[in-house]
C-alpha positions as CSV (number, residue, x, y, z in Angstrom):
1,X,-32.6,-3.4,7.4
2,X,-34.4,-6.4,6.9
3,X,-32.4,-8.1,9.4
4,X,-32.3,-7.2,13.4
5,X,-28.5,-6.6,13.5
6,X,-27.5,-3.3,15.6
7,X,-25.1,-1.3,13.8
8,X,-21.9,-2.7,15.2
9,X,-23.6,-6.3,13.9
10,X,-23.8,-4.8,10.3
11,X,-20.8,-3.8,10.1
12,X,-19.0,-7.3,11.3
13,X,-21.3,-8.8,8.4
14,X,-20.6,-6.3,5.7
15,X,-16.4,-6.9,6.5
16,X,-17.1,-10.9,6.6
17,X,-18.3,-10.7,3.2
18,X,-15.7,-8.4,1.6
19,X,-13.1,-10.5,3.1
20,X,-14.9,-13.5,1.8
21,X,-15.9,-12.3,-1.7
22,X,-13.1,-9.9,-1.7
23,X,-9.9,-11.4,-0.1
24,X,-9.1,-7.7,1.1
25,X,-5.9,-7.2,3.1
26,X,-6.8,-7.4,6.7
27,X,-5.5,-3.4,7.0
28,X,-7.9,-2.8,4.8
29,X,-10.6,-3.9,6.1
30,X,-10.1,-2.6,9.2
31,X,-9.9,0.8,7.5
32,X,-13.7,0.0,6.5
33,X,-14.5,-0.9,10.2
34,X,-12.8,1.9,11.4
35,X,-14.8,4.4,9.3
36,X,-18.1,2.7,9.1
37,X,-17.9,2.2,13.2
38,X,-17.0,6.2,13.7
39,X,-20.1,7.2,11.7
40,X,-22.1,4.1,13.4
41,X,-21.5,5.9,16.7
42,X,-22.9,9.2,15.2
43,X,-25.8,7.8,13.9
44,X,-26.2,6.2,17.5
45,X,-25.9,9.2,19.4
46,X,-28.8,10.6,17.3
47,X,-31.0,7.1,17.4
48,X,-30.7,6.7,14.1
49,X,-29.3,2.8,12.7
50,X,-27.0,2.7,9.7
51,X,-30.0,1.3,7.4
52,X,-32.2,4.5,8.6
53,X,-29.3,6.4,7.9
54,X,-30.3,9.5,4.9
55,X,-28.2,12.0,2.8
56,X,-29.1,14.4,5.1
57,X,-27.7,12.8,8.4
58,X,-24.1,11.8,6.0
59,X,-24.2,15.3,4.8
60,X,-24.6,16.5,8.8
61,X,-21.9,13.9,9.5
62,X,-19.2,15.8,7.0
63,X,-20.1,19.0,8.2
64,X,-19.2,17.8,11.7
65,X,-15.7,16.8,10.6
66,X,-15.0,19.4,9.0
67,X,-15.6,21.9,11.9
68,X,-13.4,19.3,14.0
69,X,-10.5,19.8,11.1
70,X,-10.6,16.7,9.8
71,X,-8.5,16.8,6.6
72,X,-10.2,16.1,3.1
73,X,-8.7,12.7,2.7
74,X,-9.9,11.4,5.7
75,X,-13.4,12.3,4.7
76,X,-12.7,11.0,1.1
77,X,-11.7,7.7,2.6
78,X,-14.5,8.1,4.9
79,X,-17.2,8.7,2.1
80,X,-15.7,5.6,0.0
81,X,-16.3,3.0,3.3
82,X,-19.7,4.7,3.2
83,X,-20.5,4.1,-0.5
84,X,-19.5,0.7,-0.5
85,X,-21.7,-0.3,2.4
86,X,-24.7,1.2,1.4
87,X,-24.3,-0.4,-2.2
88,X,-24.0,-3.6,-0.9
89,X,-26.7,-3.1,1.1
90,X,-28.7,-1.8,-1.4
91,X,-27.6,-4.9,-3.5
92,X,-28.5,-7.2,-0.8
93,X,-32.0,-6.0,-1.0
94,X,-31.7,-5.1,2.9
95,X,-32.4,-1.1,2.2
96,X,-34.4,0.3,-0.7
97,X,-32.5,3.7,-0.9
98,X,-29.1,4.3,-1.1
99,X,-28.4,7.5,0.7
100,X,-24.9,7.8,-1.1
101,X,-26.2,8.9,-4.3
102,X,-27.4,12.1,-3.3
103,X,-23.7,13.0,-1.6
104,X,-21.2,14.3,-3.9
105,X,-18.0,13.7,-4.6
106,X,-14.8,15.5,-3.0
107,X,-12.7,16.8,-5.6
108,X,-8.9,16.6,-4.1
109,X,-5.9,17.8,-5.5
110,X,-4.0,15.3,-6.4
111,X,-1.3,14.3,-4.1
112,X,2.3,13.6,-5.2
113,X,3.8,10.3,-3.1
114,X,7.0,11.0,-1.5
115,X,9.9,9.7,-3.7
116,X,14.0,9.3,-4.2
117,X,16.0,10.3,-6.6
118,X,18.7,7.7,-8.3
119,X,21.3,9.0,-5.9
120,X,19.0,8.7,-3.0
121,X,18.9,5.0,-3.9
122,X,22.1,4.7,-4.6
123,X,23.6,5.9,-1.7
124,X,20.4,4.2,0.8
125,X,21.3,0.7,-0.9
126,X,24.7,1.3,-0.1
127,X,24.5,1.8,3.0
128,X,24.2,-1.8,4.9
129,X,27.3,-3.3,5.7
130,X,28.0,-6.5,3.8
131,X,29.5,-8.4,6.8
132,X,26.8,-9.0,9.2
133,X,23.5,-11.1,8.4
134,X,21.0,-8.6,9.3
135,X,22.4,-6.4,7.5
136,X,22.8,-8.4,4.5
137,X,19.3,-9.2,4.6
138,X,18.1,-5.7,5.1
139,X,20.6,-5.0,1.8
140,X,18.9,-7.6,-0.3
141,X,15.7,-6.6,0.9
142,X,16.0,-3.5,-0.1
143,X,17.3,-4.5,-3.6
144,X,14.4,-6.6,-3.9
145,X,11.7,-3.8,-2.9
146,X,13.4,-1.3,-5.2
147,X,13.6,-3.9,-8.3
148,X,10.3,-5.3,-7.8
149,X,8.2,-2.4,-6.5
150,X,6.3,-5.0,-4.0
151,X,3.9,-3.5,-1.2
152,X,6.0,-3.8,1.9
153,X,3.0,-7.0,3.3
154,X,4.3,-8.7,0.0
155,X,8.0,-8.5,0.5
156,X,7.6,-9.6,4.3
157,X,5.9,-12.5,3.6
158,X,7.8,-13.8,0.7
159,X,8.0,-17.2,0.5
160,X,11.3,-19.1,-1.2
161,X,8.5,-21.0,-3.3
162,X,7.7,-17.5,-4.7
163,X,11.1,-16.3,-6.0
164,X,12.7,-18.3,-9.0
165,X,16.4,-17.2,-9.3
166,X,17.2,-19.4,-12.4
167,X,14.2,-16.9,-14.0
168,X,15.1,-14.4,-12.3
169,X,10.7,-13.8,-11.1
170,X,9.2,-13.2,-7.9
171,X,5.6,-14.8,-8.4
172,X,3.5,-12.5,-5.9
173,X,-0.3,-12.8,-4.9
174,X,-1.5,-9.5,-4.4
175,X,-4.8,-7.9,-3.5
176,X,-7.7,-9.8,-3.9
177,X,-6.3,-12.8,-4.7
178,X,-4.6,-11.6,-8.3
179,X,-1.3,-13.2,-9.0
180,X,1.4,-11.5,-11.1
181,X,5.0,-12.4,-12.4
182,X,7.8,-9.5,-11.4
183,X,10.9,-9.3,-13.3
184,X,13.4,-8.9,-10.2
185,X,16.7,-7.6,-12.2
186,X,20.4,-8.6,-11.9
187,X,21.7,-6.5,-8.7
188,X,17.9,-7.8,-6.7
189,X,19.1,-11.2,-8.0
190,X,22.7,-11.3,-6.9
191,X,21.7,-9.6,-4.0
192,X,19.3,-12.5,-2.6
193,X,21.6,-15.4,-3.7
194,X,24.2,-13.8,-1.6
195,X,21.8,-13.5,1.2
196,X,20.5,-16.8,1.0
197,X,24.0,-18.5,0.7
198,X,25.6,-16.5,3.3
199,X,23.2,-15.2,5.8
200,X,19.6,-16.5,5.5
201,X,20.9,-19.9,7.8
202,X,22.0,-17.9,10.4
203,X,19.2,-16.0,10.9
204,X,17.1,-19.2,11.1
205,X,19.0,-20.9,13.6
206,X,17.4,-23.9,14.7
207,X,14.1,-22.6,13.2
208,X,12.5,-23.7,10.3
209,X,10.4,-21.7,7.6
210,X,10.1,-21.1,4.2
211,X,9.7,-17.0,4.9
212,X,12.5,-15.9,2.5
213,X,13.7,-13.0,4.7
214,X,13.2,-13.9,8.4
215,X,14.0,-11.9,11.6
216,X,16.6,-12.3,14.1
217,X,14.1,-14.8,16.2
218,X,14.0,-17.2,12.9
219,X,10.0,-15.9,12.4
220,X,8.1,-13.7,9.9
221,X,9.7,-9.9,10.0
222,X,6.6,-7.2,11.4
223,X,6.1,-4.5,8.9
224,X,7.4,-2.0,11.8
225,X,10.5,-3.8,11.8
226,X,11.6,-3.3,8.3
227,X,10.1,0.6,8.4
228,X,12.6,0.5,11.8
229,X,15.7,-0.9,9.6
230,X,15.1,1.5,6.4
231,X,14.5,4.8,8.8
232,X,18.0,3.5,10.0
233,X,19.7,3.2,7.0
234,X,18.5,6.3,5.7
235,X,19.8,8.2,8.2
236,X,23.2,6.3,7.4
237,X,23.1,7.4,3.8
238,X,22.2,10.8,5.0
239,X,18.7,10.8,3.7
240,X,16.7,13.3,5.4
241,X,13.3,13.2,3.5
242,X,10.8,11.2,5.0
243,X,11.0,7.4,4.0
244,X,8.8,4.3,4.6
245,X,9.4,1.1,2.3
246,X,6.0,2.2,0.8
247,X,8.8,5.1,-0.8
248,X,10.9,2.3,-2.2
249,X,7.4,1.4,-4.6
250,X,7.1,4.6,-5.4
251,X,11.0,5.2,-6.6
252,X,10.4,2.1,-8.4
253,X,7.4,3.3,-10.4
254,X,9.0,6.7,-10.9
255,X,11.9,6.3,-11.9
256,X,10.4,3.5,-14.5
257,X,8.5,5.9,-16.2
258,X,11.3,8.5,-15.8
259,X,13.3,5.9,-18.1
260,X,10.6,5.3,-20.5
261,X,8.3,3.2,-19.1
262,X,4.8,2.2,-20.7
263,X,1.7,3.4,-17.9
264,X,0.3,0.3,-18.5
265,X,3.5,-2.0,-17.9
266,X,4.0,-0.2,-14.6
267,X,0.6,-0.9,-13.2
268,X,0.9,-4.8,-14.1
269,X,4.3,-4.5,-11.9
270,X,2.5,-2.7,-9.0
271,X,-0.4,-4.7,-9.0
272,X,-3.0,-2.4,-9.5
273,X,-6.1,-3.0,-10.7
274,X,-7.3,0.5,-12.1
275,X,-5.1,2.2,-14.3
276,X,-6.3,5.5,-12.3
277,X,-4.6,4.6,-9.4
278,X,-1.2,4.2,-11.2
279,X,-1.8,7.5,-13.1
280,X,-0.5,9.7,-9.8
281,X,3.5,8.9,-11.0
282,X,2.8,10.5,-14.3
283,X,2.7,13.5,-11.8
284,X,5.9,13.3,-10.6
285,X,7.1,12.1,-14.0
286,X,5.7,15.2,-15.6
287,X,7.4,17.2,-13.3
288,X,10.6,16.1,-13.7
289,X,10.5,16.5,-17.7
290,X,9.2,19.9,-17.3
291,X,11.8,21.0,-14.6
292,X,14.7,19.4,-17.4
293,X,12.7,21.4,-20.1
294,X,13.1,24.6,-18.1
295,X,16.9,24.1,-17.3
296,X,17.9,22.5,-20.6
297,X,15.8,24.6,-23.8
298,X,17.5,27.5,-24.8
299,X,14.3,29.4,-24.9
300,X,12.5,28.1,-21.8
């Protein structure tokens, strides 16, 4: 490295300039750290810096985890930190050699995301109770998540700025700074004008904030908090798959494309950049026509 930075120095650089150039989500880069500070501590142990760092000490790396049982994603994730910091410091002109291009890639399977069905929905939106406040939040909340297919960071810091009801839009900022307009749908609508008429005050008390869906203390909702709420209403409902509100996006793109929906149109809604990353619902999507093919065709 042309610099004197120790490893753990590098790697507070290398995250200062993705969430400079970047604007990554902070979880995100601490992913990166996470990863890049695990095989820091390898490389440590055998006096080696990350710029001295070879295929051959990565390759001895994998191997490692793998005897320890690491699972494949982890060491897919793993290999991705890895890839982007030696590219950038390959880039930067601070190493002459990147020692990814000799490691392969993993080939995974690919893996299905947990979803609902309709009813599931049905019955999960159905299940706060429309006369206390926190409950009617959680309801619209809900609503919103499943209309919208927002990441669960997006939804919990919604500002009122953000969501035009005369529209009927919900104007998000997303990952690195991209900005897209979401159709929010009649019952997501309705929903969050009753909310805001009825409950949203209360909730604030004598606070003030422009956070559309606040917690009881009048602040900014966690992300655990609302995981808390929708574990609790699926048990309610009598849902007993595992659910997160990450499941909520995935019902949303699902059942989109279970209705007709263009690929394409699907991955402006969800905010991602690569169409690739979208393309894991045309899994479950597939799945579904093949399972109505086999119990509908009179010569399946």
């Amino acid at each position: 490295m042309s610099t004197n930075l120790n490893n753990e120095q590098a790697i507070d650089a290398f995250c200062d300039r993705l969430w400079a150039e970047r604007g990554l989500a902070d979880n995100t880069l601490a992913a990166y750290r996470s990863d890049l500070t695990a095989f820091g501590r390898f490389a440590d142990a055998r006096a080696r810096p990350l710029a001295a760092a070879d295929a051959e000490l990565v390759r001895e790396y994998l191997a490692q985890r793998q005897s320890e049982g690491i699972a494949k994603t982890s060491s897919a994730r793993t290999l991705s930190s890895l890839r982007r910091f030696y590219a950038d410091l390959t880039v930067r002109g601070e190493i002459e050699v990147d020692p990814m291009v000799l490691i392969e890639r993993p080939k995974l399977p690919p893996k299905l995301p947990d979803t609902l069905t309709e009813a599931d929905v049905e019955a999960l939106l159905a299940a706060p109770q429309p006369e206390d406040p926190v409950q009617i939040r959680d309801r619209a909340m809900m609503e919103l998540l499943y209309a919208t297919g927002l990441r669960v960071s997006e939804l919990i810091a919604l500002q009122l700025e953000q969501i035009s009801l005369r529209q009927g839009v919900v104007r998000i900022t997303g990952k690195g700074g991209k900005e897209r307009l979401v159709p929010m749908g009649e019952h997501a609508q309705a929903q969050i004008e009753d909310y805001i008429r009825q409950a949203r005050g209360t909730l604030l008390g004598v606070n003030r904030s422009d956070v559309v869906f606040p917690s009881q203390r009048g602040v900014q909702m966690t992300r655990q908090t609302f995981w808390y709420r929708i574990k609790h209403y699926a048990k309610v409902a009598g849902i007993g798959k595992p659910l997160s509100p990450h499941t909520l996006r995935h019902a949303f793109a699902t059942h989109l494309l279970n209705h007709g929906a263009d690929l394409r149109v699907v991955q402006l809604l969800l905010g991602h950049s690569d169409l690739s990353t979208t393309q894991i619902y045309t899994h479950v999507a597939q799945a579904r026509l093949q399972a109505l093919h086999c119990a509908h065709h009179p010569r399946p």
